[in-house]
MIZALUM-326371 format. One record per atom (N, C-alpha, C, O, CB): chain; atom name; x, y, z. Coordinates in Angstrom, 2 decimals. Glycine has a CB too. Example, Ala and Ser with C-alpha at 12.3 -4.5 7.8 and 13.67 -1.06 7.14 Angstrom:
! MIZALUM-326371
kette | atom | xx | yy | zz
A | N | 13.19 | -5.69 | 7.80
A | CA | 12.30 | -4.50 | 7.80
A | C | 13.20 | -3.30 | 7.80
A | O | 14.24 | -3.32 | 8.46
A | CB | 11.31 | -4.47 | 9.05
A | N | 12.85 | -2.25 | 7.08
A | CA | 13.67 | -1.06 | 7.14
A | C | 12.90 | 0.03 | 7.87
A | O | 13.41 | 1.14 | 8.04
A | CB | 14.08 | -0.60 | 5.72
! end
This chain:
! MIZALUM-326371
kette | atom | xx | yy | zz
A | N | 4.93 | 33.70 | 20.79
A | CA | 3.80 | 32.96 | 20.28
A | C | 4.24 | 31.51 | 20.02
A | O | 5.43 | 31.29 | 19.81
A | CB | 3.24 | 33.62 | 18.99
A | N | 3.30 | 30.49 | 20.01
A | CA | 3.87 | 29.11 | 19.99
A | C | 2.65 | 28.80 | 18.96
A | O | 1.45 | 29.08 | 18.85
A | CB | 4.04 | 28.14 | 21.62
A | N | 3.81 | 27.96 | 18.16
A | CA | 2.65 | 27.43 | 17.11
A | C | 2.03 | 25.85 | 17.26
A | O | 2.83 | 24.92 | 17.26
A | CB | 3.36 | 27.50 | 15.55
A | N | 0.88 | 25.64 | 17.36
A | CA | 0.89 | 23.87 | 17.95
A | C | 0.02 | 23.14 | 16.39
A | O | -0.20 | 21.93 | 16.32
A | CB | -0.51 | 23.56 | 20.02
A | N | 2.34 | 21.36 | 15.70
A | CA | 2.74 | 20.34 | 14.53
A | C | 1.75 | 19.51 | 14.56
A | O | 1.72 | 18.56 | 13.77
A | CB | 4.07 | 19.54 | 14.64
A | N | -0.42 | 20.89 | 13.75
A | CA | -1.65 | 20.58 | 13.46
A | C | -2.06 | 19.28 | 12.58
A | O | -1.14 | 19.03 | 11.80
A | CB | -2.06 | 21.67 | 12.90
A | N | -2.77 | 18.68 | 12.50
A | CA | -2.88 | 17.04 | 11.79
A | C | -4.04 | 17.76 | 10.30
A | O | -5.12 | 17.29 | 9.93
A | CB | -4.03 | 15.34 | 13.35
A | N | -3.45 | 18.74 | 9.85
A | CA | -4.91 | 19.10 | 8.58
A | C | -4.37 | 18.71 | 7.20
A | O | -4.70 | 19.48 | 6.30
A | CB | -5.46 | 21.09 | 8.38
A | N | -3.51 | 17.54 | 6.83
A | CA | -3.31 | 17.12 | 5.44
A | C | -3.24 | 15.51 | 5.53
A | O | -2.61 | 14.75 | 6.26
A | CB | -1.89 | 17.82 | 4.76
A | N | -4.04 | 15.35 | 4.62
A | CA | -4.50 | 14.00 | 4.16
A | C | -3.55 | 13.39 | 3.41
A | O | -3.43 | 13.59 | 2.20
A | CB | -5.69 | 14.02 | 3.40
A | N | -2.77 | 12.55 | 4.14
A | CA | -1.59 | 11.33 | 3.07
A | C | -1.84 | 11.43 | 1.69
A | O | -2.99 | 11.18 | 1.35
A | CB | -1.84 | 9.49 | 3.31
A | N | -0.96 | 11.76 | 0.73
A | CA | -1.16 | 11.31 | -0.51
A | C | -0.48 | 9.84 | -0.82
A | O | 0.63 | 9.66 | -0.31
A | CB | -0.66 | 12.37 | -1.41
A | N | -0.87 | 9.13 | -1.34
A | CA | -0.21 | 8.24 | -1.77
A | C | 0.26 | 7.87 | -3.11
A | O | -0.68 | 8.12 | -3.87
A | CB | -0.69 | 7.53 | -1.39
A | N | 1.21 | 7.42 | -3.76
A | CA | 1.41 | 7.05 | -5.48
A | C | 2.23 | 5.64 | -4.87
A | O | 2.86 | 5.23 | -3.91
A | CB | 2.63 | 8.49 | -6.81
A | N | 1.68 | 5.24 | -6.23
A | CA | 2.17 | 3.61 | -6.85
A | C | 3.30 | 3.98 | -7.64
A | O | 3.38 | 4.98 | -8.35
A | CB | 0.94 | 2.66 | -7.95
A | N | 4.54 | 2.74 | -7.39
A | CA | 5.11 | 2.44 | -9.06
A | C | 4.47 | 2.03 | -10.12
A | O | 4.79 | 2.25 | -11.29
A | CB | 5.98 | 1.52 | -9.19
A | N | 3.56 | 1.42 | -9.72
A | CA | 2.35 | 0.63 | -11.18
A | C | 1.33 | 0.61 | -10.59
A | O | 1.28 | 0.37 | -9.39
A | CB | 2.50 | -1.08 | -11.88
A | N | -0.06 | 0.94 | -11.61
A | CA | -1.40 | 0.47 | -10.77
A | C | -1.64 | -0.65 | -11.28
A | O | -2.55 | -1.20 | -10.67
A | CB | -2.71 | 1.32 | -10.81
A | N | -1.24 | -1.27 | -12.16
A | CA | -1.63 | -2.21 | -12.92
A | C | -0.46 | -3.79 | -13.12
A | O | 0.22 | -3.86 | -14.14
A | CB | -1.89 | -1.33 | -14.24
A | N | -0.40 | -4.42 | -12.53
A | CA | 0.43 | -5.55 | -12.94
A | C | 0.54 | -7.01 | -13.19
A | O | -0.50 | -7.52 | -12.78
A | CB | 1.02 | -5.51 | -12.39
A | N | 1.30 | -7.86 | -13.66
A | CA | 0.86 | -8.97 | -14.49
A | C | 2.16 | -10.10 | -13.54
A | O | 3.38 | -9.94 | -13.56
A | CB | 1.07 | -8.59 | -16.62
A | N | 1.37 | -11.24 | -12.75
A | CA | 2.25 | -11.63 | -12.25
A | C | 2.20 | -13.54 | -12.73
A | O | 1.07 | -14.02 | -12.85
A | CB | 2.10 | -11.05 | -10.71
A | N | 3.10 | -14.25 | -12.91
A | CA | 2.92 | -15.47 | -13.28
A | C | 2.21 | -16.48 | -11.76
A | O | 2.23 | -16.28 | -10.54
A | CB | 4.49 | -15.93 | -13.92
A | N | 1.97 | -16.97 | -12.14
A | CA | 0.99 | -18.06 | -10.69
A | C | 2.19 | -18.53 | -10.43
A | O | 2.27 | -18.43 | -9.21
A | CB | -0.45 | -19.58 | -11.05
A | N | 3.33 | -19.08 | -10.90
A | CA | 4.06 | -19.57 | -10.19
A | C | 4.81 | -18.68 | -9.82
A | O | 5.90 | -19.09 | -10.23
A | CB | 4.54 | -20.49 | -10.59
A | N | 5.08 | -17.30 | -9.10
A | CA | 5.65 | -16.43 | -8.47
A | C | 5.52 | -17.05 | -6.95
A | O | 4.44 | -17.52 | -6.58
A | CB | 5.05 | -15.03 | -8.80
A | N | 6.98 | -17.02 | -5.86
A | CA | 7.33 | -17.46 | -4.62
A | C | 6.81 | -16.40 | -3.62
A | O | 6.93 | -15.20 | -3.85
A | CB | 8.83 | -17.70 | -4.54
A | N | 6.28 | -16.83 | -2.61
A | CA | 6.57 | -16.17 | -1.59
A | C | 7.47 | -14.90 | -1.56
A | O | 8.66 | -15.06 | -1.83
A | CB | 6.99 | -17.01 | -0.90
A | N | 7.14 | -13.99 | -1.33
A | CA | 8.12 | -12.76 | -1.13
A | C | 8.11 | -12.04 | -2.61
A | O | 7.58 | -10.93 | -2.65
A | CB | 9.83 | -13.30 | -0.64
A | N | 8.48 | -12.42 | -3.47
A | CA | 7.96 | -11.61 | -4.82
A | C | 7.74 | -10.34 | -4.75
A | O | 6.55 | -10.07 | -4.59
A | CB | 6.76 | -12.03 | -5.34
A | N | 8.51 | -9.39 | -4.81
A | CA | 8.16 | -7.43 | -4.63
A | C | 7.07 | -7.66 | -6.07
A | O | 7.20 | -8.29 | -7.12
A | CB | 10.18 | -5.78 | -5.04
A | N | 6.12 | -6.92 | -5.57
A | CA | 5.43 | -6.35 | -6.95
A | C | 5.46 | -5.14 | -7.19
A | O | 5.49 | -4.74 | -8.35
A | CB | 4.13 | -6.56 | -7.11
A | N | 5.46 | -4.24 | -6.06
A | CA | 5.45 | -2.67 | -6.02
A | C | 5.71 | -1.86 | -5.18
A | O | 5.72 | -2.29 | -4.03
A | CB | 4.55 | -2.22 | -6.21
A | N | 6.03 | -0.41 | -5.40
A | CA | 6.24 | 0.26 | -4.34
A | C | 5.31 | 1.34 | -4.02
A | O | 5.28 | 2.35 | -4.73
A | CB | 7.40 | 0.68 | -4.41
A | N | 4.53 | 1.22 | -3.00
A | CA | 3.71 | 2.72 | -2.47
A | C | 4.71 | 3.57 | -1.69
A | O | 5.53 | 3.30 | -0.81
A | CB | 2.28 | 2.44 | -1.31
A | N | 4.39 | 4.57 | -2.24
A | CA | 5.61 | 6.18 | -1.24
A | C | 4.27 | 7.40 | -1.30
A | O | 3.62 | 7.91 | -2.20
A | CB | 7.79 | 7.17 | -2.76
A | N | 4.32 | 7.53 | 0.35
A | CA | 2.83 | 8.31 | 0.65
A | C | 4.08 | 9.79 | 1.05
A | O | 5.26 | 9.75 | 1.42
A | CB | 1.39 | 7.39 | 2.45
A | N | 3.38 | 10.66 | 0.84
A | CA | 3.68 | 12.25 | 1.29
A | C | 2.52 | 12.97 | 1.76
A | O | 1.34 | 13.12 | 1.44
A | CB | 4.24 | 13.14 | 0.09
A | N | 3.57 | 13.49 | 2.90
A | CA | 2.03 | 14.42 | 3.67
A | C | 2.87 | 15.57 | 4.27
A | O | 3.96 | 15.45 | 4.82
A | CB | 0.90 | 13.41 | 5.27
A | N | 2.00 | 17.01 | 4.03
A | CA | 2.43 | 17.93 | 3.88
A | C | 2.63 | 18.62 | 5.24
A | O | 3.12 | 19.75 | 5.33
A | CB | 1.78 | 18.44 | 2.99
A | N | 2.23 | 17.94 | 6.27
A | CA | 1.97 | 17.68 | 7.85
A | C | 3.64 | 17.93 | 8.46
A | O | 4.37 | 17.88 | 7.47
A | CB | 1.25 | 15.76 | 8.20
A | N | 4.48 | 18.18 | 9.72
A | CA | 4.87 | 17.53 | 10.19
A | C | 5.47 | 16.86 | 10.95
A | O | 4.93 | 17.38 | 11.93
A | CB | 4.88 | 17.52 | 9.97
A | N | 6.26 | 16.00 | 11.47
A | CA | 6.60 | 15.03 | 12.55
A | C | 5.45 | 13.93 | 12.43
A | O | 5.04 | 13.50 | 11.35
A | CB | 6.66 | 15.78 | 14.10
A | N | 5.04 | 13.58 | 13.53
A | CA | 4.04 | 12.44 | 13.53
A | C | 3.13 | 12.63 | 13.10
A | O | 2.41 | 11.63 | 13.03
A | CB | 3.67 | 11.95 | 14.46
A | N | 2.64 | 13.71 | 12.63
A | CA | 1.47 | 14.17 | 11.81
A | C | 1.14 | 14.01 | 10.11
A | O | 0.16 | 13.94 | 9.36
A | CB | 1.52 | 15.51 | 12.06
A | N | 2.91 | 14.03 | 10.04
A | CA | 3.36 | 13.85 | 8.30
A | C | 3.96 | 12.46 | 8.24
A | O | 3.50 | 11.49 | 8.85
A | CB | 4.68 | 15.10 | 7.64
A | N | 5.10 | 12.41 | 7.41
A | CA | 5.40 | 11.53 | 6.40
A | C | 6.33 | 10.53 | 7.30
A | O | 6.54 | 9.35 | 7.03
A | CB | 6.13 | 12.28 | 5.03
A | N | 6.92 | 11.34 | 8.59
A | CA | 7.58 | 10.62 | 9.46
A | C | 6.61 | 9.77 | 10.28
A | O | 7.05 | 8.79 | 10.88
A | CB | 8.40 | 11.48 | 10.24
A | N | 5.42 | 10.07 | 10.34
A | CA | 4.36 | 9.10 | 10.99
A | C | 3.65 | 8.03 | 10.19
A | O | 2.70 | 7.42 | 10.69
A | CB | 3.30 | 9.88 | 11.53
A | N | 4.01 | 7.84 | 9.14
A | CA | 3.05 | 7.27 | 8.24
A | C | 3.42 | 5.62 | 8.54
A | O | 4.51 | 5.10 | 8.74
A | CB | 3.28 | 7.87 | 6.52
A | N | 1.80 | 4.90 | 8.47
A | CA | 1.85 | 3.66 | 8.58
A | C | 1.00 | 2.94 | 7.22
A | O | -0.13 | 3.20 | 6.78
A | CB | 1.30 | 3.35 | 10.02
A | N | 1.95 | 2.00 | 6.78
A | CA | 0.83 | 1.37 | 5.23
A | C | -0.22 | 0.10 | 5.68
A | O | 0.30 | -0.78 | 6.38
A | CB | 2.08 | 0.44 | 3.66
A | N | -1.37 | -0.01 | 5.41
A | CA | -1.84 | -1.54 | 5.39
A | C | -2.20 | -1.69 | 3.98
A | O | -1.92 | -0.87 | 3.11
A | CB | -3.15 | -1.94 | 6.42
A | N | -2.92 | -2.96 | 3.78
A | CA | -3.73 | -2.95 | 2.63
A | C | -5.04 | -3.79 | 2.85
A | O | -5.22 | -4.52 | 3.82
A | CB | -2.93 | -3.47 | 1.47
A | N | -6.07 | -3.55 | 1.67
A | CA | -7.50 | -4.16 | 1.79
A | C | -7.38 | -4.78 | 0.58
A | O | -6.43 | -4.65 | -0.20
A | CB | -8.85 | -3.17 | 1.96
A | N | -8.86 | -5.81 | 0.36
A | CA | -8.71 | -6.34 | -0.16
A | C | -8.01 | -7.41 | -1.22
A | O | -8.22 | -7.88 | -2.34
A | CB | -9.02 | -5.95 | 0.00
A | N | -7.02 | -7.50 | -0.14
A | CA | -5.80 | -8.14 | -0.74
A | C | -6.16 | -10.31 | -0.72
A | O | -5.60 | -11.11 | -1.47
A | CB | -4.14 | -7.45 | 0.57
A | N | -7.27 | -10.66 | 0.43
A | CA | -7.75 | -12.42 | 0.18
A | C | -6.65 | -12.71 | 0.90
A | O | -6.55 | -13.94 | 0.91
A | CB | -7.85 | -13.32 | -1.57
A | N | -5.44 | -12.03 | 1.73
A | CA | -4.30 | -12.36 | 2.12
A | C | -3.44 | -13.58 | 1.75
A | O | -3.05 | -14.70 | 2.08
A | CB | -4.48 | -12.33 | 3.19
A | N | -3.39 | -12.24 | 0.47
A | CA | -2.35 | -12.52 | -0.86
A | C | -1.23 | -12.23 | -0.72
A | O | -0.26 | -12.97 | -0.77
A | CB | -2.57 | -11.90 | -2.05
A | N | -1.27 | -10.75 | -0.48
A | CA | 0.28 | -10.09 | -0.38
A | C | 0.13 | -9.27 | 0.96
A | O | -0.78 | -8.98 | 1.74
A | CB | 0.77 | -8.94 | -1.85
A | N | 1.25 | -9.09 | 0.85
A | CA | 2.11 | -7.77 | 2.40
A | C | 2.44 | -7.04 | 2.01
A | O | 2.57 | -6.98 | 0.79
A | CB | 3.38 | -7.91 | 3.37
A | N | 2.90 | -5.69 | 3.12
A | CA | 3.16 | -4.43 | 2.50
A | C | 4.03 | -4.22 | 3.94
A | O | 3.61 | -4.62 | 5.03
A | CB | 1.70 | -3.31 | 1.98
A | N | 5.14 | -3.60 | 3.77
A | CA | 5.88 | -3.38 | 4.66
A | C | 6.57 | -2.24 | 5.52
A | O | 5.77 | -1.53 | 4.91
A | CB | 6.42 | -3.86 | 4.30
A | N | 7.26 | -1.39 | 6.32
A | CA | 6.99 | -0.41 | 6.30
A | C | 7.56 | 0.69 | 5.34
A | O | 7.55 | 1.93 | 5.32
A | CB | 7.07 | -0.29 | 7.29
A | N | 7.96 | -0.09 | 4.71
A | CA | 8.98 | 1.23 | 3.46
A | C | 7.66 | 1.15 | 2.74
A | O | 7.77 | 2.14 | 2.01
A | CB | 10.87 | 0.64 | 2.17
A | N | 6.46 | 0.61 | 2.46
A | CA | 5.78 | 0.83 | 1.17
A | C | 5.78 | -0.43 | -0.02
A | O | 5.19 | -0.58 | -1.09
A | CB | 6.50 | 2.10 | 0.58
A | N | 6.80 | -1.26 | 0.77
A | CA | 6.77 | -2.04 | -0.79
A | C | 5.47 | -3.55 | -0.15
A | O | 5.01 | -3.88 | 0.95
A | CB | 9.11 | -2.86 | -1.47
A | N | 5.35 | -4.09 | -1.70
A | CA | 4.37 | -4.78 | -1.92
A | C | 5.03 | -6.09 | -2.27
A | O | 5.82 | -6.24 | -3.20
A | CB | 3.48 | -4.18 | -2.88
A | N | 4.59 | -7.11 | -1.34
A | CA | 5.04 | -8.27 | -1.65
A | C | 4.27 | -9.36 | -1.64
A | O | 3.25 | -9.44 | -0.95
A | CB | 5.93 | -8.47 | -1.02
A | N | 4.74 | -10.34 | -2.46
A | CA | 3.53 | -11.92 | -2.40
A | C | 3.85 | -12.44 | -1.05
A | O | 4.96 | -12.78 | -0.65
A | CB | 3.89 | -13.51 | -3.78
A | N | 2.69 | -12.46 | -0.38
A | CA | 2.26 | -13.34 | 0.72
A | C | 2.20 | -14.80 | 0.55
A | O | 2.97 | -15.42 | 1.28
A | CB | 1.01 | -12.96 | 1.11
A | N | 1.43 | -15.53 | -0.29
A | CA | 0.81 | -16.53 | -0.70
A | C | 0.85 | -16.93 | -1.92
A | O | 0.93 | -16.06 | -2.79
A | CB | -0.18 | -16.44 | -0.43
A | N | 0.78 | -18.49 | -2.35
A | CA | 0.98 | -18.61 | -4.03
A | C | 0.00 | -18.26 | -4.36
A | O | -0.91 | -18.35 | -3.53
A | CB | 1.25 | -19.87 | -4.77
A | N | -0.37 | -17.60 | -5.88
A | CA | -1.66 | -17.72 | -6.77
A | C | -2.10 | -18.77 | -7.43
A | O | -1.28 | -19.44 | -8.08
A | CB | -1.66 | -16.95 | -7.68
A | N | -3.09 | -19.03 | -7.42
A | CA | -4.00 | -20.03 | -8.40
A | C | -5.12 | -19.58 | -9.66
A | O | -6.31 | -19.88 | -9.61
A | CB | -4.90 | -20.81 | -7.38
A | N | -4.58 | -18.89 | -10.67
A | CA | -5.16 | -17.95 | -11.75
A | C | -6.64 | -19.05 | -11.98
A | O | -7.68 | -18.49 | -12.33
A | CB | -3.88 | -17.69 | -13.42
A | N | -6.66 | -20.32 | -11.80
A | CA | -7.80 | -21.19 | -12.24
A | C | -8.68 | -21.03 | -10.98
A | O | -9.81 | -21.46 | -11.23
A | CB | -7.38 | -22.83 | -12.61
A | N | -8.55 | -20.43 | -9.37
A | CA | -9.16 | -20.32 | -8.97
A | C | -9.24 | -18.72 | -8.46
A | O | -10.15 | -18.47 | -7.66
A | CB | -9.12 | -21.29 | -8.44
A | N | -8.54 | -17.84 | -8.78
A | CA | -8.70 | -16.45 | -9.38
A | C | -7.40 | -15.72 | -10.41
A | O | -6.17 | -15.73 | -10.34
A | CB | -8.92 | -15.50 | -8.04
A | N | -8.27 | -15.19 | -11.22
A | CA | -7.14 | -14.86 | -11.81
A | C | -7.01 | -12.87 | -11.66
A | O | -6.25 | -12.43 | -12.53
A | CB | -7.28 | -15.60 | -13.51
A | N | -7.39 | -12.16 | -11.07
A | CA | -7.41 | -10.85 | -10.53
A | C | -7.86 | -11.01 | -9.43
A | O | -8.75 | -11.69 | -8.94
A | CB | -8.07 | -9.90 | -11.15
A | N | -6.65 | -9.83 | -8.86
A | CA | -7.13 | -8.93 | -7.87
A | C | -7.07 | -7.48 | -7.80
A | O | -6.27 | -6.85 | -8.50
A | CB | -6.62 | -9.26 | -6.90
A | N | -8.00 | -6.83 | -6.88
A | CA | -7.88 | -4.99 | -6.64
A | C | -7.52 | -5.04 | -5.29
A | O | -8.25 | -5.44 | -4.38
A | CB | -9.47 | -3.88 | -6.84
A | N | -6.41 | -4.65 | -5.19
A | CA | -6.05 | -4.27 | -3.65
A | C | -5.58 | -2.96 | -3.71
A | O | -5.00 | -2.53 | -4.71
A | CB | -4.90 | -5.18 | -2.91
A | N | -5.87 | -2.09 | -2.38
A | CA | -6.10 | -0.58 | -1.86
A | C | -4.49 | -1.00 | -1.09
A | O | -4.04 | -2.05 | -0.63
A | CB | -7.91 | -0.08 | -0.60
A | N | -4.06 | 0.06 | -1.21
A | CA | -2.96 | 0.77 | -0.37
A | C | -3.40 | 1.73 | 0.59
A | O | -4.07 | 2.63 | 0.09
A | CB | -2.02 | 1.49 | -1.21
A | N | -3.23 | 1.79 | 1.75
A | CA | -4.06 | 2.69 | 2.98
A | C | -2.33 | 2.92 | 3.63
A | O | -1.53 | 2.10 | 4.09
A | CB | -5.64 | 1.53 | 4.34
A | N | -2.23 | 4.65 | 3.37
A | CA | -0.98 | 5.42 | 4.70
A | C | -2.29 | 5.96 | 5.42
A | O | -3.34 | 6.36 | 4.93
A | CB | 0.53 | 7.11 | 4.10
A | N | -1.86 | 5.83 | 6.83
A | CA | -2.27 | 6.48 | 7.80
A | C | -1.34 | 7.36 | 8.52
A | O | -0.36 | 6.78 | 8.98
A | CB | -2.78 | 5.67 | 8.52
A | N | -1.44 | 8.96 | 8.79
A | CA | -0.70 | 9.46 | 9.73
A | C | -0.68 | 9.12 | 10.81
A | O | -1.61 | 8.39 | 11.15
A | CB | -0.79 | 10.37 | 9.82
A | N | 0.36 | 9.48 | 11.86
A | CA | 0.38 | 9.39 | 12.87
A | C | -0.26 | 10.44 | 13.91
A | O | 0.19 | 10.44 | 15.06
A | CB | 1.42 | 9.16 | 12.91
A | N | -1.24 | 11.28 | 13.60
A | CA | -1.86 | 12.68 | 13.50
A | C | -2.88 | 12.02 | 14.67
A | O | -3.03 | 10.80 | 14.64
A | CB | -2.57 | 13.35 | 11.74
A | N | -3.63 | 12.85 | 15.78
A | CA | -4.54 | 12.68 | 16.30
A | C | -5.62 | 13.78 | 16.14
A | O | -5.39 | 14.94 | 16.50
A | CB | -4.16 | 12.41 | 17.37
A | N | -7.06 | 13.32 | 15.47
A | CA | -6.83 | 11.87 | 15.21
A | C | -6.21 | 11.92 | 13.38
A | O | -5.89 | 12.79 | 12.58
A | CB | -8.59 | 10.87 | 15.52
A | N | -6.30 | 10.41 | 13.40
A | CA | -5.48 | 10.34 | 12.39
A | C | -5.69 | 9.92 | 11.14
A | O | -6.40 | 8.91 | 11.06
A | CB | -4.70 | 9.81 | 12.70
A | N | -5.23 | 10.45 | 9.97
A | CA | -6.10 | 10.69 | 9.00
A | C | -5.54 | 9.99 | 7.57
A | O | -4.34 | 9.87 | 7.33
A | CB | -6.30 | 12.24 | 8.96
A | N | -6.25 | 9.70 | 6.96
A | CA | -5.32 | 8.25 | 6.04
A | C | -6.24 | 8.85 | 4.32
A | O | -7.27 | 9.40 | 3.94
A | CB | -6.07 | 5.67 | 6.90
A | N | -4.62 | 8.12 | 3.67
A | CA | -5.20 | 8.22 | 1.82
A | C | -4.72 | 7.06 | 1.34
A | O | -3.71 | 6.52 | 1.79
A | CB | -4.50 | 9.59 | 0.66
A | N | -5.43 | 6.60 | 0.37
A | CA | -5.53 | 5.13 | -0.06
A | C | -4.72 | 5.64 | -1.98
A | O | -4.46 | 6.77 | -2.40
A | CB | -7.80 | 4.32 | 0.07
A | N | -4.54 | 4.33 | -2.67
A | CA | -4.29 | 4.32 | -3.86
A | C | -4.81 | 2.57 | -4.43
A | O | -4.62 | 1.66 | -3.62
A | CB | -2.66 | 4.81 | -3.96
A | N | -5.24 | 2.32 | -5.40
A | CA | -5.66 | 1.20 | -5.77
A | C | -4.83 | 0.61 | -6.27
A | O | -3.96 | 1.44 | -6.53
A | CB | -6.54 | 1.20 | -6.41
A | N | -4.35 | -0.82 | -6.74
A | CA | -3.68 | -1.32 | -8.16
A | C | -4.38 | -2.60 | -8.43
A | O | -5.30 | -3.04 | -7.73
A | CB | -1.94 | -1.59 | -8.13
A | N | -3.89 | -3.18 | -9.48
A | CA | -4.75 | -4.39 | -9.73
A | C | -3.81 | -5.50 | -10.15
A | O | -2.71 | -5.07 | -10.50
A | CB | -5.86 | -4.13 | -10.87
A | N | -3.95 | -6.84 | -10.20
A | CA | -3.02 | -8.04 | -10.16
A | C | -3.51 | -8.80 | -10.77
A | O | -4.29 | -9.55 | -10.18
A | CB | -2.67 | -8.64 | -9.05
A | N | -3.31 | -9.01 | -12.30
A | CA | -3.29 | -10.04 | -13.14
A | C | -2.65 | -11.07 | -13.10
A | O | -1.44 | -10.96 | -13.30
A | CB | -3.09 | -9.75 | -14.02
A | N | -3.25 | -12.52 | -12.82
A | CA | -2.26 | -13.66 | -12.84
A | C | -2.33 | -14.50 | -14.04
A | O | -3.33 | -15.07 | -14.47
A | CB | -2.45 | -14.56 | -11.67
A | N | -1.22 | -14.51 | -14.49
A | CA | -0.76 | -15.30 | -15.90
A | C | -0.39 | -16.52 | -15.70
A | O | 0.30 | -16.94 | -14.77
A | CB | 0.41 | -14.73 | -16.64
A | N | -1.03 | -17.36 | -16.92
A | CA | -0.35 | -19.04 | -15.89
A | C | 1.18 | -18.70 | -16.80
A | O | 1.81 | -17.83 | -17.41
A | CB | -1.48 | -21.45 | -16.44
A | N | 1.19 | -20.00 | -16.39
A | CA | 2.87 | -20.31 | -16.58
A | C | 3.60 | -19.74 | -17.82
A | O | 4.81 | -19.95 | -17.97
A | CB | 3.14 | -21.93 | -16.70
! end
């Protein structure tokens, strides 16, 4: 009998923080966080397939393929001072099936 590595679990994802407080004058590159997705899938279906993006980020920050979260761009708290940006793993599963996690970005002036 042959068993056919099925795409039926949905990425979980977790944050180090959902919540964080960053100064406006933070550089380029700046880690803010780490997303680490698990999926119960596997080979390309699970955790070895997993790809991160993010939304609503105003392309602020990046996310790379380990998961971590970094400043893209400087902040200007006087011309926003929050953001909510989504964390999105997608498996590598056909087709392929993705779980998100939120956090939020307080900017502190100086």
């Amino acid at each position: 009998m042959q068993v056919i590595d099925v795409n039926d679990n949905v990425p979980q994802v977790s944050l180090s923080e959902t919540s964080i407080s960053i100064i406006e004058s933070a550089t380029k590159g700046t880690k803010l966080l780490t997303a680490m997705a698990s999926d119960r899938d596997s080979g390309d279906n699970g955790a070895a397939g997993i790809k991160y993006t993010l939304t609503n980020d105003e392309g602020r920050f990046s996310i790379d393929a380990t998961g971590t979260v970094s400043l893209l761009a400087a902040l200007d708290r006087e011309t926003k001072d929050s953001y909510t940006v989504t964390v999105i793993a997608t498996d590598g599963g056909s087709p392929a099936l993705s779980g998100s996690a939120t956090f939020d970005v307080e900017v502190r002036r100086l």
